[in-house]
C-alpha positions as CSV (number, residue, x, y, z in Angstrom):
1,X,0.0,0.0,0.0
2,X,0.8,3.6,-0.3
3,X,1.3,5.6,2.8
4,X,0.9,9.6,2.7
5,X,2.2,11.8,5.7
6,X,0.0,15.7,6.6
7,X,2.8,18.4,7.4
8,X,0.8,21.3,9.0
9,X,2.6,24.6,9.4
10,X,1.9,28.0,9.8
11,X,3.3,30.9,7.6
12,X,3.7,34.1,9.2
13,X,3.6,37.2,7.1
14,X,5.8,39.9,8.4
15,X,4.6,43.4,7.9
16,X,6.5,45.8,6.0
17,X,5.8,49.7,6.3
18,X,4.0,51.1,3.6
19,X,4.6,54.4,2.9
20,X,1.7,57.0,3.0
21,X,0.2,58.6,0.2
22,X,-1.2,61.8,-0.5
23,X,-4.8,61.7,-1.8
24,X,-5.5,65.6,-2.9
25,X,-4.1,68.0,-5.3
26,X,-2.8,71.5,-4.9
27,X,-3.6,74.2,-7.0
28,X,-0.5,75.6,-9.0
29,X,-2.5,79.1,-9.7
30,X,-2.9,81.8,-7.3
31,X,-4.2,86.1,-7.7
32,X,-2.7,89.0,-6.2
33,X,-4.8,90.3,-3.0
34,X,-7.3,86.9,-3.7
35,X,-7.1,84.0,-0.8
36,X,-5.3,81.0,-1.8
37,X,-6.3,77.8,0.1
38,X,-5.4,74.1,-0.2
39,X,-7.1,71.7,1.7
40,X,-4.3,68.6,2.3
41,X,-5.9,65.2,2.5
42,X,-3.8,62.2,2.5
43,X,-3.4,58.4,3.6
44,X,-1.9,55.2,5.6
45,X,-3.3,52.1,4.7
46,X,-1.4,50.6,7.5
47,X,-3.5,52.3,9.5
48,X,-0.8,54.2,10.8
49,X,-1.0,58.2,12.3
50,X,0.5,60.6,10.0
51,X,1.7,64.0,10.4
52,X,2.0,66.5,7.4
53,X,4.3,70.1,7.5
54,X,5.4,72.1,5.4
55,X,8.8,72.8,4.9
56,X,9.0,74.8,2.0
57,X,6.6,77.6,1.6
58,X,6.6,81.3,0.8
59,X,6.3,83.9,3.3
60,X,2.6,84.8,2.4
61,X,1.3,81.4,3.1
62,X,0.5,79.7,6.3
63,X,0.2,75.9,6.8
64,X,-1.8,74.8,9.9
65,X,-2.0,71.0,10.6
66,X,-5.0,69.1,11.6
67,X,-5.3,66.7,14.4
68,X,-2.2,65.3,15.7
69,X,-2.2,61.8,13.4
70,X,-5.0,63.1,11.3
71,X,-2.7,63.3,8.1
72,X,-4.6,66.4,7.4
73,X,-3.8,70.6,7.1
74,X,-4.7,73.9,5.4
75,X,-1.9,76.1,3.5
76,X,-3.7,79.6,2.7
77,X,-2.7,82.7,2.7
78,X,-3.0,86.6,0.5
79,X,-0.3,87.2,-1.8
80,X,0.4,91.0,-2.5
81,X,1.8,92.9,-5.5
82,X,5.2,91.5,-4.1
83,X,4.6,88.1,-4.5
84,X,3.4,88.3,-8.0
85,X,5.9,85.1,-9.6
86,X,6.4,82.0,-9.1
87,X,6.8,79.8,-5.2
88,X,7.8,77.0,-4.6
89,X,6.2,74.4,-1.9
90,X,7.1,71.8,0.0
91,X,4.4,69.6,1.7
92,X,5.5,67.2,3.9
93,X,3.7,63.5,5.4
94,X,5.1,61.5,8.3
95,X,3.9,58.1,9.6
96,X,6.4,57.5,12.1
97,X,8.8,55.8,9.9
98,X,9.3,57.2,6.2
99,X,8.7,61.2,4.9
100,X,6.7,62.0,1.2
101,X,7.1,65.1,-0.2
102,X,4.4,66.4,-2.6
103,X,6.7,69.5,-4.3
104,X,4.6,71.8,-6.2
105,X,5.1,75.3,-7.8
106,X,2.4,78.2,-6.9
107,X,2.4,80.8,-9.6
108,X,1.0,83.9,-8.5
109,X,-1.0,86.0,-11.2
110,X,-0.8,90.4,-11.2
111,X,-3.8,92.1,-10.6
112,X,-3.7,95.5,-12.1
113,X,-3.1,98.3,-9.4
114,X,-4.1,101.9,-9.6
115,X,-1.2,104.4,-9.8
116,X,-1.2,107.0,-7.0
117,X,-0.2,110.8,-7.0
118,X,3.4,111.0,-4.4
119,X,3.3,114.9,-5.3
120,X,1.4,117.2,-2.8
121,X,0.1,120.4,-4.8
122,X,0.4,123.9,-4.2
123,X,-2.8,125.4,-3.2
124,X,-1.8,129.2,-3.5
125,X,-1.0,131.2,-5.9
126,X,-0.6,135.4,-6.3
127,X,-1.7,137.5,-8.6
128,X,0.9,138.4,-11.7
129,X,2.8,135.9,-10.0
130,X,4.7,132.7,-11.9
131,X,3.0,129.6,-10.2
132,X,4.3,125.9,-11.0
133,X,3.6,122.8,-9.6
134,X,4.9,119.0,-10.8
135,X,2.4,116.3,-10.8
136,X,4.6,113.5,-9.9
137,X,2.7,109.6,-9.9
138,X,3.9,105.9,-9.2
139,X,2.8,102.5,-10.2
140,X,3.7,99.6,-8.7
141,X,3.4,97.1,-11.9
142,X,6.1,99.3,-13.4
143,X,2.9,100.4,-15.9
144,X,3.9,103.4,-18.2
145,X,1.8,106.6,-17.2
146,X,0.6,109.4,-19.4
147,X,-0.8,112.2,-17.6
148,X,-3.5,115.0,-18.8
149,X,-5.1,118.1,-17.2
150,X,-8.7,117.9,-17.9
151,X,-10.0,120.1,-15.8
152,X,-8.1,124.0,-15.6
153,X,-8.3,127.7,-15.7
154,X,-7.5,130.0,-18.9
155,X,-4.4,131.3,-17.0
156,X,-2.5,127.5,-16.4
157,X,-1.2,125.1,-18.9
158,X,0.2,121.8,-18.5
159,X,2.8,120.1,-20.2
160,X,2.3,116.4,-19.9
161,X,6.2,115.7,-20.6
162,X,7.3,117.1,-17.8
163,X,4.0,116.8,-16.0
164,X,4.4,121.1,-15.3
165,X,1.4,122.8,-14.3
166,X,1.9,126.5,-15.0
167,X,1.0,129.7,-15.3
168,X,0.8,133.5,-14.2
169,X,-3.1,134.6,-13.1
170,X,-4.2,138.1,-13.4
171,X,-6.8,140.3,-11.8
172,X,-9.5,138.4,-13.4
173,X,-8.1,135.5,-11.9
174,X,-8.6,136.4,-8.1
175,X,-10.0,133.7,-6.3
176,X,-10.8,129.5,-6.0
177,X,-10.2,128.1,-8.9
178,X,-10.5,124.2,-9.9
179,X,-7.8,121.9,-11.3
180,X,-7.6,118.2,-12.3
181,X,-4.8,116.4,-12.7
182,X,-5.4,112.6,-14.4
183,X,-3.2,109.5,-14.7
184,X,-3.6,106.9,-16.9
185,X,-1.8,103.4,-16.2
186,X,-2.6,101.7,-19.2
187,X,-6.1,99.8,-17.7
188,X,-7.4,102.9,-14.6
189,X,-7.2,106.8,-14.5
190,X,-7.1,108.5,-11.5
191,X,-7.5,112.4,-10.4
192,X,-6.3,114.8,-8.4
193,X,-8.4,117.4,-7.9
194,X,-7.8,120.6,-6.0
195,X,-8.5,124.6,-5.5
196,X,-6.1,126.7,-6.1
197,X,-6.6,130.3,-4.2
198,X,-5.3,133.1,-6.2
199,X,-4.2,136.2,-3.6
200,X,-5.2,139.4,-4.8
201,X,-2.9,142.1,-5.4
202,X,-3.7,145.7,-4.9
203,X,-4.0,147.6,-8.4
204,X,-2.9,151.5,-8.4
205,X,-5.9,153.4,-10.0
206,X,-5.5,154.5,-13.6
């Protein structure tokens, strides 16, 4: 006869680490002076608590984790004028044993901003009297300016290519008068607008 023989054993499976994984996607686009936010989501399927950072991250965004072990977190933040480029970002998941890195670039889009007037002007003027005053303006997108004068007395010209406002009032001229001085950055115009008070002088008799 033929005799057969049962070996029983048991295999034991030895667990090795899985590494976690990230399970959302950043967004690579961000405006000037509009809220960024990115919601970081990711997982263990060892079951395992994770931590997520971020190392790497401009100075306008702030990363602030979930629960301790939730493998959650938040980066947000406002980017200025000054940020307007490209950043890049580091986000960072733990479980205890092994680091992923999800690296990403944020490029932050220009918003157009309004140029303002840095030049005070004068308010007073005198009777058969040379008045000037420069209309001096910035822009922070480095936008080319042209300036105009659309709003002015008979007695003052302006020269918009050396942004001069001049001229000598007379008698007639005795009083408030109104002036507007106009920007234009390409995309915006703004004014300045002011009163100029002319100072009368006394007239002999004729």
């Amino acid at each position: 006869g033929t005799a057969s023989t049962n070996q029983s054993f048991t295999i034991v499976v030895g667990d090795v680490n899985d590494a976690p994984t990230f399970t959302s996607t950043p967004g690579t686009a961000a405006t000037q002076d509009a809220v960024y936010t990115y919601n970081v989501t990711t997982e263990d399927i060892d079951g395992d608590d994770i931590n997520v950072s971020a190392p790497t991250s401009p100075d306008w965004l702030t990363f602030t984790p979930g629960a301790t072990g939730s493998g959650t977190g938040i980066l947000s933040g406002t980017p200025t004028n000054d940020d307007v480029g490209v950043h890049d970002v580091t986000i960072r998941v733990n479980d205890g044993t092994v680091d992923v890195d999800q690296v990403f670039q944020i490029t932050v889009n220009n918003e157009n901003d309004p140029p303002t007037f840095t030049s005070i002007p004068v308010l007073t003027a005198t009777q058969d009297v040379a008045y000037s005053y420069t209309a001096v303006a910035e822009d922070i997108d480095g936008n080319t300016l042209v300036y105009t004068a659309p709003v002015l007395p008979t007695w003052l010209t302006f020269t918009a290519a050396t942004q001069v406002l001049s001229g000598t009032p007379a008698n007639d001229d005795v009083g408030d008068t109104t002036v507007t001085i106009r920007v234009f950055d390409g995309t915006v115009s703004v004014d300045q607008a002011f009163f100029i008070e002319v100072a009368d002088v006394n007239d002999a008799p004729t």
